[in-house]
C-alpha positions in Angstrom: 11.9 19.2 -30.1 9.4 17.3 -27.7 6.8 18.7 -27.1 6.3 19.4 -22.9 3.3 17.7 -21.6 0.9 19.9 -19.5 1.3 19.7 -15.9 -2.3 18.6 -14.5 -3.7 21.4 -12.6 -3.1 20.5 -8.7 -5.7 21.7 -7.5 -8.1 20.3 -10.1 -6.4 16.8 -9.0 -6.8 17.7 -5.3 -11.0 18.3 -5.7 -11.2 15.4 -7.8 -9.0 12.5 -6.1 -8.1 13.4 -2.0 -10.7 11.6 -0.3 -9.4 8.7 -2.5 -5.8 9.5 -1.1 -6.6 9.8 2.6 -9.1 6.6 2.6 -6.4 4.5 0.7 -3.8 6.2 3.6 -6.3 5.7 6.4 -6.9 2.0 5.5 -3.4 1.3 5.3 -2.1 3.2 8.5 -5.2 2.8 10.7 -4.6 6.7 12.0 -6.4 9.8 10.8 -3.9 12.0 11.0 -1.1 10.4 9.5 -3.4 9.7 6.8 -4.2 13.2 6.5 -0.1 14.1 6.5 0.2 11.6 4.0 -2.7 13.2 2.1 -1.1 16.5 2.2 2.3 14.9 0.9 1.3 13.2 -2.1 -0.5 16.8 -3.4 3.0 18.6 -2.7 4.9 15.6 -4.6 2.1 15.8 -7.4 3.2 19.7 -7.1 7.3 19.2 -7.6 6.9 16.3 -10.2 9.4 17.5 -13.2 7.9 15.0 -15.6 4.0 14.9 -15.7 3.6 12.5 -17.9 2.6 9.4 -15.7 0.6 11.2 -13.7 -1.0 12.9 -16.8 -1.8 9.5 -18.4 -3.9 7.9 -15.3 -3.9 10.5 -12.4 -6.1 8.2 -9.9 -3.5 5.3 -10.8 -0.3 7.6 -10.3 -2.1 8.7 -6.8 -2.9 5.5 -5.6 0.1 4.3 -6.3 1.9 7.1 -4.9 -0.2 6.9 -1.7 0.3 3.0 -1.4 3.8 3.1 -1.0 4.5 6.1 0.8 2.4 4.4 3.3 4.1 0.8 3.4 7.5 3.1 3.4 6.4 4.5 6.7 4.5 1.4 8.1 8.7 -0.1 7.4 10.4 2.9 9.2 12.1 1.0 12.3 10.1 3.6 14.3 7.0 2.9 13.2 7.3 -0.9 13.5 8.3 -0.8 17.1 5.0 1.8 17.9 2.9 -0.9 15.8 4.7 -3.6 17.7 3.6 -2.3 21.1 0.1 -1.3 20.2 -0.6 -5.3 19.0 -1.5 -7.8 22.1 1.2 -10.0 23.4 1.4 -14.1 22.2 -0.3 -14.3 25.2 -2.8 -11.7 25.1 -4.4 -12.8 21.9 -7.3 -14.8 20.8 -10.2 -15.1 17.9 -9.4 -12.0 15.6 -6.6 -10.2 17.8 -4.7 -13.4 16.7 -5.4 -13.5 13.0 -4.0 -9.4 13.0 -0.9 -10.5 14.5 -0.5 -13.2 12.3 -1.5 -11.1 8.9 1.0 -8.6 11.0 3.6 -10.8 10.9 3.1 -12.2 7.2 3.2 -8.4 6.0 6.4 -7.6 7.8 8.3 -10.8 6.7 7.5 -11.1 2.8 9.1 -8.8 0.1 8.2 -5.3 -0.5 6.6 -6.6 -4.3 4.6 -9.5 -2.5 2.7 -6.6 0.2 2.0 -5.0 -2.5 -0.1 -7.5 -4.6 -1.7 -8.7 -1.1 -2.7 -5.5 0.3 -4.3 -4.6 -3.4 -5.8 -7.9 -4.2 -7.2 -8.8 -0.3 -7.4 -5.5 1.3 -8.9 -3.5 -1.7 -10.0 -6.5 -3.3 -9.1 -5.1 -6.9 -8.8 -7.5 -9.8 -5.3 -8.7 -11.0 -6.0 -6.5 -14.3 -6.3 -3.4 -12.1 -3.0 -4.2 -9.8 -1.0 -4.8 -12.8 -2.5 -1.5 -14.2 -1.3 0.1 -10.8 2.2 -1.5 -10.1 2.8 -1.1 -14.0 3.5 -4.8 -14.6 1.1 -7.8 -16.6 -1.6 -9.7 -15.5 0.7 -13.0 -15.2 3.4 -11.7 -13.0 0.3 -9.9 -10.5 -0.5 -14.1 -10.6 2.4 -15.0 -9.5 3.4 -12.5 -7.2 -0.2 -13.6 -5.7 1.2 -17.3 -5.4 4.1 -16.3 -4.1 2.7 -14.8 -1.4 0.1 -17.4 -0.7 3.6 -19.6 -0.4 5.1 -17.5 2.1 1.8 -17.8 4.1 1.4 -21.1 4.4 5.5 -21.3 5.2 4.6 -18.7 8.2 1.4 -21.1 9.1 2.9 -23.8 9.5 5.9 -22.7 11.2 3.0 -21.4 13.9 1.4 -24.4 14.0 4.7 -26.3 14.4 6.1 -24.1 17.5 
């Protein structure tokens, strides 16, 4: 018979690892308070998890990875696009750095969920390809690649702005 791992002590996890949580949320979402819901529903998810295990084994990992894509999950609810959409300036309304967010904007919302993911880690958090592939549970080569597939997809979106 296996033997049950022990559930990490929530609250214990909670001291330890929330202002990791709501920074990683607020950086991602740009809003305080849905960083702070998303805080509060990662530490009830940590609370109904039926197999500890993964978040036993690296809790900070499991949590940061947890908090990364319930963010990106929200930031692609249709709802949430269209209030991002009208907070951003107008094609005509932009210039200097207001441009390069709508572009990044656009280059976010048009590549694969497995591409934002190695983009917002690597150039956003500015971890090492080790560490992503640590996170997203996958090697070193394919956080590479997933990088140059990305940088790919960027200079497709570039040069389709430069073109028009």
């Amino acid at each position: 018979m296996a033997r049950k791992q022990a559930r990490p002590e929530v609250a214990g996890l909670f001291v330890a690892h929330h202002r990791s949580v709501y920074r990683r949320a607020l950086n991602l979402l740009g809003d305080q308070d849905a960083a702070k819901d998303v805080c509060q529903e990662i530490f009830v998810r940590v609370m109904r998890l039926e197999d500890p295990a993964p978040l036993a084994a690296n809790p900070l990992a499991w949590l940061y990875r947890a908090t990364t894509n319930l963010c990106l999950n929200q930031l692609r609810d249709s709802k949430r696009r269209q209030e991002l959409l009208s907070s951003w300036p107008s094609e005509e309304q932009h210039t200097g750095s207001a441009d390069a967010r709508v572009i990044v904007y656009r280059i976010l919302r048009d590549v694969p969920e497995d591409l934002q993911e190695a983009a917002v880690y690597y150039y956003v958090d500015e971890l090492s390809h080790e560490e992503i592939a640590q996170i997203i549970g996958t090697s070193r080569r394919t956080v590479g690649n997933r990088l140059l597939s990305f940088h790919a997809r960027v200079g497709e979106l570039l040069q389709e702005k430069v073109l028009s």
